[in-house]
N, C-alpha and C positions, 0 to 999 in steps of 0.2 A: 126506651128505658130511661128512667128519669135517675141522675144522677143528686149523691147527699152533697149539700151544700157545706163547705169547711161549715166549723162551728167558730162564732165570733169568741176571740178569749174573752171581751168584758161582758160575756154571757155563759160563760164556762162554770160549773160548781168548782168547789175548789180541789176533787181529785179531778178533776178533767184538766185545770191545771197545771198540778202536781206533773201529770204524764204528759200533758203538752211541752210544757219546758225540759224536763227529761228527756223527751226523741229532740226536742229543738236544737237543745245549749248541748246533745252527746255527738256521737261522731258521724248521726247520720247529716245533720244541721239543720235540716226541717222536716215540719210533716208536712205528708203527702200522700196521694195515692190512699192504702188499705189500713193505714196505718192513722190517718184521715177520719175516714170511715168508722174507725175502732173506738175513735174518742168516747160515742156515747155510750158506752159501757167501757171505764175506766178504768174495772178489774181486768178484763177483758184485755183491754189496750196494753196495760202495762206489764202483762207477761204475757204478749205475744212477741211485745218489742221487745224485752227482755231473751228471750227465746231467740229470736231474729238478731240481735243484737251480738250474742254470742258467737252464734253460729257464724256471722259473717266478720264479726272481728276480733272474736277472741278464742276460736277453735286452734286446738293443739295441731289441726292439719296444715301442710302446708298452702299457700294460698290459692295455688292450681286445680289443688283437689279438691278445697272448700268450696270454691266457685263451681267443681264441676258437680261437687251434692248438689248444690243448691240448685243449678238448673236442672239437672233432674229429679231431683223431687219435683218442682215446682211444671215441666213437662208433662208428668206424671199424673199429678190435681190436675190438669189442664186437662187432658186428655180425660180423663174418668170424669169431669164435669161436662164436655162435650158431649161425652156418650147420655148424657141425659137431657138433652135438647131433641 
């Protein structure tokens, strides 16, 4: 499987940009990983990390149970994207 190469920022449009500096300069500190990936669709990118964003650091739950959504949901995808291999 052949993996997306980061995208260069001084080859970025300027909302690829926009959501580059955004996940950069907030509390994740870079991109990386899916989030990477997401850039070339910008819409895309910028509210899933928005989405992601929330959920990991600014959900009314406390921080035990936020983490514990989060691995399971993400278990969850894991597992139902397995079953179609």
């Amino acid at each position: 499987m052949t993996h997306l190469l980061p995208l260069e920022t001084k080859l970025m449009t300027d909302q690829q940009t926009q959501v580059y500096d955004g996940i950069d300069f907030g509390p994740r500190g870079q991109v990386r990983g899916a989030l990477a990936a997401r850039q070339r669709q910008p819409d895309f990118a910028y509210k899933a990390q928005k989405l992601g964003q929330y959920c990991q650091y600014k959900s009314p739950l406390p921080a035990c149970l936020s983490e514990l959504s989060t691995l399971t949901t993400a278990r969850s995808g894991i597992n139902k994207t397995a079953d179609h291999f």
